[in-house]
C-alpha positions as CSV (number, residue, x, y, z in Angstrom):
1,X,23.2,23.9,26.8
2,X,22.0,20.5,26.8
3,X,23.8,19.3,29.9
4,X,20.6,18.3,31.5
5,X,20.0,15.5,28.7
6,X,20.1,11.8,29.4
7,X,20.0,9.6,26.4
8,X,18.9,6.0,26.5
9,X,21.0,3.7,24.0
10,X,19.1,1.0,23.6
11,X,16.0,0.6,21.3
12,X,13.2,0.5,23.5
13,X,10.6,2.0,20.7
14,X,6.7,0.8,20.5
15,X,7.6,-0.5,16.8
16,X,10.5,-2.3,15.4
17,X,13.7,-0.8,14.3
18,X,13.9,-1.3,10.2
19,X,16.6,-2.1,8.4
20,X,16.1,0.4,5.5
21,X,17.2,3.3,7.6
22,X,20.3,4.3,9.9
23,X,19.5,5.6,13.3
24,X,21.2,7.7,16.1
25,X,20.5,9.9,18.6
26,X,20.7,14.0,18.3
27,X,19.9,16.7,20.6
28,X,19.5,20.4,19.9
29,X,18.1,23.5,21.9
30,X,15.5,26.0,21.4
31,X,15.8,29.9,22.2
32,X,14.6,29.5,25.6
33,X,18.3,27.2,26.2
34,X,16.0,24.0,26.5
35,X,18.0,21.3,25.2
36,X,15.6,19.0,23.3
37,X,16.0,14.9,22.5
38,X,15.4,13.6,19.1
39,X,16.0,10.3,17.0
40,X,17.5,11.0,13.9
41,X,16.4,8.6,10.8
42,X,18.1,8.5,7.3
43,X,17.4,6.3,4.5
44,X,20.3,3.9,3.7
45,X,23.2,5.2,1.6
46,X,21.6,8.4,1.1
47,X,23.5,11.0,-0.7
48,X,23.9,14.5,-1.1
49,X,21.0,17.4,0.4
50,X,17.9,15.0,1.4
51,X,14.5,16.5,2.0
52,X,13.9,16.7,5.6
53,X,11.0,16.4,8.2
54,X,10.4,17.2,12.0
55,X,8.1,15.0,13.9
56,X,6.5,15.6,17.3
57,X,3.6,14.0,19.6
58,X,0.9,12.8,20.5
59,X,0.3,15.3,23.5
60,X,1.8,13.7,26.5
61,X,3.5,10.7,24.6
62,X,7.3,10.4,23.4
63,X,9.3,10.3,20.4
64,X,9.6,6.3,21.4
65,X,5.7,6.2,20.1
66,X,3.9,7.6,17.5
67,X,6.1,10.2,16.4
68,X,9.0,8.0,15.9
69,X,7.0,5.6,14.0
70,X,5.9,8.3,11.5
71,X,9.6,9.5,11.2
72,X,11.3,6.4,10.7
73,X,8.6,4.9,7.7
74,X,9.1,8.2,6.2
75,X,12.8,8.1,6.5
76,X,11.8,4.4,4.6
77,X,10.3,6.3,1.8
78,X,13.8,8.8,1.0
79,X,13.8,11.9,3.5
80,X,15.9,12.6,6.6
81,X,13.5,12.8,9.8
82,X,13.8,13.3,13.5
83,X,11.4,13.0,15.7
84,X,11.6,14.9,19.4
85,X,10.6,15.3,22.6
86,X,8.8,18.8,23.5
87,X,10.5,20.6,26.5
88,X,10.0,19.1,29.7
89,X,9.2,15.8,28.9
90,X,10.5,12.6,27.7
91,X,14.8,12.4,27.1
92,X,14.1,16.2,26.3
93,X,15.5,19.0,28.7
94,X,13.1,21.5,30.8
95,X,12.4,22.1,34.8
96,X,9.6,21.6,36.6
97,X,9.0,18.8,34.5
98,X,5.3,17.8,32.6
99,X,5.1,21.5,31.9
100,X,3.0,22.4,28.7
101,X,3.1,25.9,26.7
102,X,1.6,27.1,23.7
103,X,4.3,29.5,23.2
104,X,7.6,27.0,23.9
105,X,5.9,24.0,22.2
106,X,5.5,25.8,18.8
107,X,9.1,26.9,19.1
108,X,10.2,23.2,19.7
109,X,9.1,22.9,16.0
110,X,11.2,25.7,15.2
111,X,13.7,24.8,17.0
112,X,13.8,21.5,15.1
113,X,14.3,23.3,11.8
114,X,16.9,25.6,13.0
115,X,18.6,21.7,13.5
116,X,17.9,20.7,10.2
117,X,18.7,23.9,7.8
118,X,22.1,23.8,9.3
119,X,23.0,20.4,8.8
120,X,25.0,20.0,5.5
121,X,23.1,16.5,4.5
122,X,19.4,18.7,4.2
123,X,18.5,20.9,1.7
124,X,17.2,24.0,4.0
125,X,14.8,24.6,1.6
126,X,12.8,21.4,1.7
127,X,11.7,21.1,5.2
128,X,8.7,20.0,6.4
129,X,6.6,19.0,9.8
130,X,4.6,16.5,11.3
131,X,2.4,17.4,14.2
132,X,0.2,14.6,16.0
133,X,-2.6,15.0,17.6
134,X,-2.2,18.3,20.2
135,X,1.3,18.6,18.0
136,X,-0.6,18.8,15.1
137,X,-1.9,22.4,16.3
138,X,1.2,23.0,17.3
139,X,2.5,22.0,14.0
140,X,-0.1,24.7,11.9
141,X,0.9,27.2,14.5
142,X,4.5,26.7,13.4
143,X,3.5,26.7,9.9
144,X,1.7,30.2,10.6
145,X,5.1,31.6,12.1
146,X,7.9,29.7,10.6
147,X,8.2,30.5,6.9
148,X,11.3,27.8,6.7
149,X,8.6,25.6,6.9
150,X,7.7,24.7,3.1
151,X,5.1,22.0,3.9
152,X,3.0,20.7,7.0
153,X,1.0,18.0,8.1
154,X,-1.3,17.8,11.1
155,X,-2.3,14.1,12.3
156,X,-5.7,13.4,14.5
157,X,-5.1,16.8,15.6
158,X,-6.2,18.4,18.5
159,X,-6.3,22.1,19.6
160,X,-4.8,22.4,22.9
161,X,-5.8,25.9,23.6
162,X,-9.6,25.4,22.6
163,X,-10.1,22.2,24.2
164,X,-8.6,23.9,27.6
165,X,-10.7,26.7,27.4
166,X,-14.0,24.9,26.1
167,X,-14.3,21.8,26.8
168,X,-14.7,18.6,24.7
169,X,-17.1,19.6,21.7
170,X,-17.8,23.2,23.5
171,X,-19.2,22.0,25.8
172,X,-17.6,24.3,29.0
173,X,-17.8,27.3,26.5
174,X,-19.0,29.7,29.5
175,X,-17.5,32.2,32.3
176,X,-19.0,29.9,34.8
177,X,-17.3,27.0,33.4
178,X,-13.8,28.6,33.1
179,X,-14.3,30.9,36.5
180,X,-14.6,27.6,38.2
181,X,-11.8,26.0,36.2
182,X,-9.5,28.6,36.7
183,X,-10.5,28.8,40.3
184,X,-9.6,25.2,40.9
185,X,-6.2,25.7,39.0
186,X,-5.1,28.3,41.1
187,X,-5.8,26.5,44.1
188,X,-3.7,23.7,43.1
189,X,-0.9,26.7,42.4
190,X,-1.2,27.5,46.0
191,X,-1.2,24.3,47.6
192,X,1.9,23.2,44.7
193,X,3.9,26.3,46.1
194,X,3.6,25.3,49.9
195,X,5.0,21.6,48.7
196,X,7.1,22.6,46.9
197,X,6.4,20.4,44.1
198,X,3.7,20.0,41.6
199,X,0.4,17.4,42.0
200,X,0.1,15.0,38.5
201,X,-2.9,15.5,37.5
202,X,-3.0,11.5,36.1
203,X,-2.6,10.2,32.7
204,X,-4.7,8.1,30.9
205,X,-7.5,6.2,33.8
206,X,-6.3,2.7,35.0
207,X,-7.9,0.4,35.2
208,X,-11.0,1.1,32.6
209,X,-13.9,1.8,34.1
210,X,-16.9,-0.1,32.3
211,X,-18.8,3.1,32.1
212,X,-15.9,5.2,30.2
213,X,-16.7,6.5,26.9
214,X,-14.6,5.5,24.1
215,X,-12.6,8.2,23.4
216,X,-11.0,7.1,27.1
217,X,-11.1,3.5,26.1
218,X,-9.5,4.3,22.6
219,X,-6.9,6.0,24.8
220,X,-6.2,3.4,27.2
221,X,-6.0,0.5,24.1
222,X,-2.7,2.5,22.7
223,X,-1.2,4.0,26.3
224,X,-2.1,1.4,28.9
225,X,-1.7,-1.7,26.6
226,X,1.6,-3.4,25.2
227,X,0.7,-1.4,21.5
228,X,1.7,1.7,23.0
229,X,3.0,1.6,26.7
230,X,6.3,3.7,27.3
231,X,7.9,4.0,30.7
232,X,8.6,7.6,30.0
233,X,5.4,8.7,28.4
234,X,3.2,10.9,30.3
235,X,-0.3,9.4,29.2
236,X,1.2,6.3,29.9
237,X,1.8,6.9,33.7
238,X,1.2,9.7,36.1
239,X,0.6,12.3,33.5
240,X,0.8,16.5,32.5
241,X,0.9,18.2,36.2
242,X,-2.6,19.4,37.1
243,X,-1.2,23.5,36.3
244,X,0.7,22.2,33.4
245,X,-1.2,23.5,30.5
246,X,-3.0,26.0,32.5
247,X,-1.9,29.0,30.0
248,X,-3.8,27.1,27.2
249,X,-6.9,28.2,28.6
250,X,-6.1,32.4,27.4
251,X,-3.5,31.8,24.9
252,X,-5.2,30.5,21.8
253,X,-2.9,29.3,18.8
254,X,-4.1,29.1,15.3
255,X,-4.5,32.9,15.2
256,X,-3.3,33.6,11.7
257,X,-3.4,30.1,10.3
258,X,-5.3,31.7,7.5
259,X,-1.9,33.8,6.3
260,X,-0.2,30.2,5.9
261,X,1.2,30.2,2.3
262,X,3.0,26.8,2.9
263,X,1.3,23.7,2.2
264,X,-0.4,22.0,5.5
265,X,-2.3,18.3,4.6
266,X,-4.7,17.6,7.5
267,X,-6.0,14.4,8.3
268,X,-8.0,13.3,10.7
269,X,-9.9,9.8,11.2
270,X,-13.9,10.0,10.0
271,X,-14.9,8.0,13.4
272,X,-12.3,10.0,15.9
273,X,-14.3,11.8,18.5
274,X,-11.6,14.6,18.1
275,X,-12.4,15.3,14.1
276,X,-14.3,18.3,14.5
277,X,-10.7,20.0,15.6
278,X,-9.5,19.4,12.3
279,X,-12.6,20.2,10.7
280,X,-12.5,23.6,11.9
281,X,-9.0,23.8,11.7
282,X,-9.1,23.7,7.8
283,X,-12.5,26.2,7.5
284,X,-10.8,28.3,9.2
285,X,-7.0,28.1,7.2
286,X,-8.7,28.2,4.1
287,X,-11.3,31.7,5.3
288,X,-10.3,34.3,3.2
289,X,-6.2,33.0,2.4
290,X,-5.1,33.5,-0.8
291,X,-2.7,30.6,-0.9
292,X,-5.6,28.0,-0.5
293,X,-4.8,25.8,-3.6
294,X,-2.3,23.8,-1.6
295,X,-4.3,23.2,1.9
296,X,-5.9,19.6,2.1
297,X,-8.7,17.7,4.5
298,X,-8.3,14.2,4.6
299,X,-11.0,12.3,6.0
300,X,-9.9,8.6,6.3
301,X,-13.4,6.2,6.5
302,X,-13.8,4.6,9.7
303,X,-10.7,5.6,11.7
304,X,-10.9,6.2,15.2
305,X,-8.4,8.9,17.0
306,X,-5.1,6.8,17.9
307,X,-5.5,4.9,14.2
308,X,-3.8,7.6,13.5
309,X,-1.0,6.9,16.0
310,X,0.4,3.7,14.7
311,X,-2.1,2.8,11.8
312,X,-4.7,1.1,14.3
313,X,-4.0,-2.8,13.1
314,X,-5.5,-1.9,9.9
315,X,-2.8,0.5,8.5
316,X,-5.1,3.5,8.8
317,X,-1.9,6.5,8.4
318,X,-2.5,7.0,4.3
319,X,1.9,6.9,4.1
320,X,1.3,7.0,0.3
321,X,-0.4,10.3,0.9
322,X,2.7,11.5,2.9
323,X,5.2,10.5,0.7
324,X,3.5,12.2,-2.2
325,X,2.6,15.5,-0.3
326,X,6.2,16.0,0.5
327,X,7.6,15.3,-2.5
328,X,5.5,17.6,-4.3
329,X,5.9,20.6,-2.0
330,X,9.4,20.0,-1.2
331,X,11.0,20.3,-4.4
């Protein structure tokens, strides 16, 4: 099952390895037979059924950035975590590679927590999930399907399949807009199917123009920069293919996120260019649901989008927060 899987031994993460926790490498699969790549992080002479979390993303980084930041200082603070790689990217499993799916990417979460409730140090029924940035949509479309899943927490999030479709802010919300999109997609299909490969569609744009706006500078100061490089991240080099998340553009997620009865924290920086995705995201969760008492929106003053990544210099990611929010709704 996960023959395809290549693990690298060495620490070669974006942050420092602590001494508080024990690490090693894991993989698992999901239903599709995708063998998936995770660090595994326990606290120290833990004993006994720990609490346990699944961490996944930024969109188009690796579990070597962000995502294993957040799992190892949680791991600090008393649960077992592990954070992955989605399908088709990173040490994770998955041909053509730098392919992106709604549908596959929320059942890498689940497939995280089948990994978990089996394994005899985690209590099965104290799991939770961390999604970053597009994996925090991911994450609350988990949540929405996955009733294993007792509490959730969406970081800086993005919604993949509204941004596809519409644009940044809306903006493309028109046939005209996604005609031509969709157009210029298919085209690329064609012309990938007579190489025989697939065209990268770039990751993050190098070198900085003068003129780009900040949400693409904020990008390149945690991708292109020693703070966040990775040799195997996608937004650090050539990027998702150019068809890669084509499906996001009909396949909208968040569907049913008002029938989540688990408690979902999300927080989102008050200066990111990406906030009003969370915004909506909680209006939205909280419309007519009858389990509202335990949903959150934290807005955290003055944070930009990828403070939220590895704290920004200024140790934006409220941990305190985290550690409290799980231990509450994983008891």
């Amino acid at each position: 099952m996960n023959k395809e899987i290549r693990l690298t031994n060495e620490w070669d993460k974006t942050f420092p390895k602590s001494e508080k926790v024990d690490h090693e490498k894991v993989t698992f699969h999901n239903r599709y037979g995708i063998g998936l790549a995770a660090d595994m992080y326990v606290p120290k002479g833990a004993d006994g059924k720990l609490a346990a979390i699944a961490v996944c993303g930024p969109f188009g980084a690796v579990k070597e950035q962000a995502s294993g930041l957040y799992a190892q200082t949680m791991a600090e603070r008393g649960f077992l975590t592990i954070a992955f790689d989605p399908s088709f990217t990173g040490e994770s499993g998955g041909e053509p590679r730098f392919m992106a799916s709604p549908d596959i990417n929320t059942e890498d979460f689940q497939a995280a927590v089948d990994f978990l409730s089996v394994r005899k140090d985690v209590d099965p029924e104290k799991i939770g999930i961390i999604g970053i940035c597009g994996w925090g949509g991911m994450a609350v479309n988990a949540a929405a399907l996955d009733t294993r899943i007792k509490a959730t927490v969406a970081s800086t999030m993005y919604d993949m399949t509204r941004v596809n479709a519409k644009g940044y802010f809306d903006a493309d919300d028109n046939e005209e807009k996604r005609y031509e999109m969709k157009k210029a997609l298919n085209a690329q299909r064609t012309a990938d199917y007579i190489s025989g490969g697939y065209a990268l569609g770039g990751g993050v744009v190098d070198p900085l123009p003068d003129d780009a706006p900040f949400f693409v500078k904020d990008y390149y100061d945690y991708y292109k920069t020693p703070r966040g490089y990775h040799a195997r991240s996608l937004n650090s080099n050539g990027g998702w293919n150019v068809i890669g998340c084509m499906s996001f553009i009909n396949q909208p997620i968040l569907q049913y996120s008002n029938e989540i009865r688990s408690a979902v924290l999300i927080m989102h920086g008050e200066k990111a260019h990406s906030c009003y995705f969370s915004r909506d995201a909680y209006a939205d969760m909280i419309k007519d649901n009858k389990y509202a008492d335990n949903k959150e929106l934290l807005i955290i003053p003055g944070a930009v989008h990828t403070d939220l990544y590895d704290g920004g210099g200024s140790g934006a990611i409220p941990f305190d927060k985290l550690e409290s929010f799980f231990k509450d709704n994983l008891k």
